[in-house]
C-alpha positions in Angstrom: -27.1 121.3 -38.1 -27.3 120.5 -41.8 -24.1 118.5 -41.4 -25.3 117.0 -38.6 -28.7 116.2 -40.9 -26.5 114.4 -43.5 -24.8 112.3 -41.0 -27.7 110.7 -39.7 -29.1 110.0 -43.2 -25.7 108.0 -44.4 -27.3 104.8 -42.9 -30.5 105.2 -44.5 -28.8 105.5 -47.6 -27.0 102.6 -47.5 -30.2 101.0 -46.4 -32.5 102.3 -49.0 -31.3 99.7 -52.0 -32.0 96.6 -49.6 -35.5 98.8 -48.5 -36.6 99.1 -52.0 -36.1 95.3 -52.8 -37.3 94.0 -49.4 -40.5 96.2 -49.9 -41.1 95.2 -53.7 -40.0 91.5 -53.3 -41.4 90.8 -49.8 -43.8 93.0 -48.6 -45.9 93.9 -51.7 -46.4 90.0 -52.3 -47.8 89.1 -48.8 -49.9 92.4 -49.0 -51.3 91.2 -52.5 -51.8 87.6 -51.0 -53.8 88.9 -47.7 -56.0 90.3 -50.4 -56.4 87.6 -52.7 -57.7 85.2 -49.5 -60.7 87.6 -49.8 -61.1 87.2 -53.9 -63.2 85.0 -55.8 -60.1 84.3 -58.5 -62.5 81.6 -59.9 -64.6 84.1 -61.8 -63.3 86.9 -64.3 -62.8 89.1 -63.8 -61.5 88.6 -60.0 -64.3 89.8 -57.1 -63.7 90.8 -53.7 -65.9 88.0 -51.5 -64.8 88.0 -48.2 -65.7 84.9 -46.8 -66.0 82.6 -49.8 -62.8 80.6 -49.0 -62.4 80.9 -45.7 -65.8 79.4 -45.5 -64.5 76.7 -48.0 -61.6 76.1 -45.7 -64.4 74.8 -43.3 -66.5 72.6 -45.3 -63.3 71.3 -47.8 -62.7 67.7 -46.6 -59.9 67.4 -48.8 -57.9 70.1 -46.8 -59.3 68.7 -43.7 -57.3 65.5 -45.3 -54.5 66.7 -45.9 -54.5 68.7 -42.3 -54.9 65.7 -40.9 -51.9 63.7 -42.3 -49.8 66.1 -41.9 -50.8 66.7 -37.9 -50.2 62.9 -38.2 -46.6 63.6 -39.7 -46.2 65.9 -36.6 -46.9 64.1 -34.0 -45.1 60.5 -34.7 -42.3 61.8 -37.1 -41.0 65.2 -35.1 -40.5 63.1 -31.4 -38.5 60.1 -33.1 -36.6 62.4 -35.2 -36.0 64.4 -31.3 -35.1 61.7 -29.6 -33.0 60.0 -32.2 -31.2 63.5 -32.9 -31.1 63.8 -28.9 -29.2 59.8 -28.9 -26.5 61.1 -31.9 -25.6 64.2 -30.2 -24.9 62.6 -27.1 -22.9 60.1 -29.1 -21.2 62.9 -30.9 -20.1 64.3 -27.6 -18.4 61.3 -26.1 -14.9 62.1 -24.7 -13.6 58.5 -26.6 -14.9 59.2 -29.6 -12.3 59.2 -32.4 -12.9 61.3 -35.7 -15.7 63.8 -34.5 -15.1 66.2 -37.3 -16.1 62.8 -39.7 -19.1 61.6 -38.2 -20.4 65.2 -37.6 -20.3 66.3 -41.4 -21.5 62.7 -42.0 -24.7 63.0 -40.2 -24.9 66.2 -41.1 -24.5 65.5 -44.7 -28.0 65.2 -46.1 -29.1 68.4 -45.3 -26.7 69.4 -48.0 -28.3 66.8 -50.6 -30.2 67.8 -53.4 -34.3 67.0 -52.5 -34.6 65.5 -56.3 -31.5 63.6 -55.8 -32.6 61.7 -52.4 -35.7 61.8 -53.6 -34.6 59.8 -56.3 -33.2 57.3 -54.3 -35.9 56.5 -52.2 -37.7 55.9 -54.9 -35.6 53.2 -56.0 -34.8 51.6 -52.7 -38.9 51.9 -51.9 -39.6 50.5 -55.3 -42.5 47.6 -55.4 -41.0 45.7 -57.6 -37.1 45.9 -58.0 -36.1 48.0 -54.9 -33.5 47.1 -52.2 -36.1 47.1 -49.2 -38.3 44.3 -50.5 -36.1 42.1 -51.4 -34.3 42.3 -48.7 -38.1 41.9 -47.0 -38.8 38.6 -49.2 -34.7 37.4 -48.0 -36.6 37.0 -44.6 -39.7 35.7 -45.6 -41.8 39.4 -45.5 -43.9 39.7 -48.4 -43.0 42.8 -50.6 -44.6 45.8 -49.8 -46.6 48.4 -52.3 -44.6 51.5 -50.4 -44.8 54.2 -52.7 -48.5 53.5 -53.8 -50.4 52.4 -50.9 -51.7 54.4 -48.2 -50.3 53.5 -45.2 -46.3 52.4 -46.3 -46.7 55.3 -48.6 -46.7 57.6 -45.0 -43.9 55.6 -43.3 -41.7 56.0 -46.6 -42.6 60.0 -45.8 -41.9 59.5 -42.6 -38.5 57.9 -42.7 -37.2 60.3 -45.3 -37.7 63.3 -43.3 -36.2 61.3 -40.7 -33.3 61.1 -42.6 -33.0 64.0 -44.0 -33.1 66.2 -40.6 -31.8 64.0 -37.7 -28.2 65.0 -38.6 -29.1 68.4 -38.6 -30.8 68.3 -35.2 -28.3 66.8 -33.6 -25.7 69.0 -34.6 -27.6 72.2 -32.5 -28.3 69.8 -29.9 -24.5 68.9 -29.8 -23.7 72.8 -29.2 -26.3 72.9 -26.5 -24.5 69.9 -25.1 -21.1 71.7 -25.5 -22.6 74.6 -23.7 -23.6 72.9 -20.6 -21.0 73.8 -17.9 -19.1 70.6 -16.7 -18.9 71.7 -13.3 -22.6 70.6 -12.9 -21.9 67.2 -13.9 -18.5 67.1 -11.5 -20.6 68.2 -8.9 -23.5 65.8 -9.8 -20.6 63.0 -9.5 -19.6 63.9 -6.2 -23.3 63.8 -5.1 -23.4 60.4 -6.5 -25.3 60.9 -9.3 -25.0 57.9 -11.5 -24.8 58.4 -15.5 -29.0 58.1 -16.0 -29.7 60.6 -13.1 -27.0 63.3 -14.5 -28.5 62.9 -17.5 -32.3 63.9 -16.4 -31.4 66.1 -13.7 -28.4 68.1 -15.7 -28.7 67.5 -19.4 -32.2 67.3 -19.8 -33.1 70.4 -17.7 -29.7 72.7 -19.5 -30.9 71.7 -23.0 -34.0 72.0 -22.8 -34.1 75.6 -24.4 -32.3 74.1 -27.6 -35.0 71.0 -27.6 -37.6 73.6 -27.7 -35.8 75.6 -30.5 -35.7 72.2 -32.4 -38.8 71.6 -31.9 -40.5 74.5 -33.2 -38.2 74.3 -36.2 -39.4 71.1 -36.8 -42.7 72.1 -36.3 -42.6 74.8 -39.0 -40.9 72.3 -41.1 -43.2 70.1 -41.0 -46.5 71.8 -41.3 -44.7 72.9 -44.8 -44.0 69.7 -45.8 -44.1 69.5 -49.6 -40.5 68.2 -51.4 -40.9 64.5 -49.8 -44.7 63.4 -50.8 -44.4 64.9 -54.2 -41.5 63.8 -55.3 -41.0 60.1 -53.3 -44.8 59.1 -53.1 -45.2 60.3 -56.4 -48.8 63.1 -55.8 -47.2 64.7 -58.8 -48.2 61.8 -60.8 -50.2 58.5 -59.7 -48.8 58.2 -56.1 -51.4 57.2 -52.8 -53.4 59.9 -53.5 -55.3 61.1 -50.5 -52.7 58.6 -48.6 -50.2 61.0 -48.3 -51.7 64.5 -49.4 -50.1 67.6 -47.3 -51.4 70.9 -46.7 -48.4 72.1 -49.1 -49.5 69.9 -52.2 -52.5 70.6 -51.4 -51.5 74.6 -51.5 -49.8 73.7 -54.7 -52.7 71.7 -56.5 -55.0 74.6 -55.5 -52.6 77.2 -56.5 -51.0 76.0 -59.7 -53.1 72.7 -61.3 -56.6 74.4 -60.6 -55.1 77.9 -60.5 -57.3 78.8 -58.0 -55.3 81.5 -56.2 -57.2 83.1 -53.9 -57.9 79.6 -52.1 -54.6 78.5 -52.6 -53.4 82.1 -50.2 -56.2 81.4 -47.9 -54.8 77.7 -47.1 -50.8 79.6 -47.4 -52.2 81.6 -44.0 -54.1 79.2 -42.5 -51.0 76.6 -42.5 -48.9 79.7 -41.2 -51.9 80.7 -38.2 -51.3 76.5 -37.0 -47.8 76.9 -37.1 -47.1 80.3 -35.1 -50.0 78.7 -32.4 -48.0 75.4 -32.9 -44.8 77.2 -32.0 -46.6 79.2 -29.5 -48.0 76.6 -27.3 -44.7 74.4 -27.5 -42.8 77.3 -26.1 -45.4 78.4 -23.5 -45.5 74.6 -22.1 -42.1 74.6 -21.3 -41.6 77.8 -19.7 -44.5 76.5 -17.4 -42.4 73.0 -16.8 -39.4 74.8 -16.2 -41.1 76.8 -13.2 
């Protein structure tokens, strides 16, 4: 018995170093966060008052700002981005196309990129005064453009990057839900007389719809964590748009580290984590009642 004892404890052994750190690094930090939503940090020493920033989170119209643009963010960026990645993949998957292994690591490629080093470059190529997109604007008779400090070009420039940045991606798991799909349903879609559009929305659209909906929840995540992209390209770190393109992550990060304000800052963490999960949650429970 003892020997059988000290067998079944070998795996918890092995476990207990990865245990000790998950618990210290992981779970102590989200337990001590839960609490500090319910602190008043902005007194000293810190006070338990339970609903003094969650009530804030109500009446604050600068998070209700920065909720908005990035629901905004959500709901024109994530479908291009879908559809776009939806387009490559299919591209990616042509039987004539020569050099897959090329084009895939291509468009796949700035994932990999540093986010200071695109960020960089958007910068330039969005700059008002000597970037490549205006002039090539004024070579066609557009007037330049204020991008990175205006409101409104300020958001498409946000837009587009993250466009950039995560289409390849997208498209790469959409590809190997395309790969998946068994040809015999197209075959036999051909011999019914299904032309190229109807096999399309009768076979591919129904087959990969599980891996749109996994993108799409990503993307969802993603995106209500959006924070690399308006800080460093639109400049909210320094004199960018403002309010134009504030995010509930710089606004996390404002709260959290300019005004030091923590227990605010882990009261807007949870509530950007609550939107997501119901986010996630309602995209997957609509298409389960679609598919039936």
């Amino acid at each position: 018995m003892q020997k059988a004892s000290a067998h079944r404890s070998v795996p918890y052994q092995f476990l207990a170093p990865y245990l000790a750190v998950f618990a210290v690094f992981w779970c102590w930090p989200l337990v001590e966060s839960v609490l500090l939503s319910f602190q008043n940090t902005r007194v000293s020493p810190w006070v338990f008052d339970l609903d003094i920033n969650w009530r804030r989170l109500w009446l604050d119209r600068q998070f209700h700002n920065a909720l908005w643009n990035t629901l905004f963010v959500l709901v024109v960026q994530v479908p291009i981005m879908l559809v776009l990645a939806t387009t490559l993949a299919l591209a990616l998957d042509a039987p004539f196309l020569r050099m897959r292994a090329l084009f895939r690591f291509a468009f796949f490629a700035p994932v990999v990129v540093s986010e200071v080093a695109y960020s960089v470059i958007f910068r330039l190529l969005f700059n008002g005064q000597f970037g490549a997109v205006n002039r090539g604007l004024e070579a066609i008779g557009i007037p330049r453009l204020d991008w990175l400090y205006a409101d409104g070009p300020a958001m498409a420039v946000v837009i587009m990057a993250v466009t950039w940045r995560w289409t390849g991606y997208n498209a790469i798991i959409l590809l190997a839900g395309l790969q998946s799909i068994p040809k015999e349903l197209y075959e036999a879609a051909r011999m019914d007389g299904a032309g190229p559009w109807a096999r399309f929305r009768f076979v591919t659209l129904p087959q990969l719809a599980p891996v749109v909906v996994f993108c799409l929840v990503l993307s969802v995540i993603g995106t209500m964590q959006l924070f690399a992209e308006p800080w460093l390209i639109t400049g909210q770190s320094n004199r960018g748009p403002g309010a134009g393109t504030e995010m509930l992550g710089t606004y996390l990060y404002k709260q959290g580290f300019a005004n030091l304000n923590f227990g605010y800052a882990s009261t807007i963490a949870y509530s950007i984590a609550a939107m997501a999960a119901l986010l996630a949650a309602l995209n997957i429970l609509f298409v389960r009642e679609k598919a039936r």
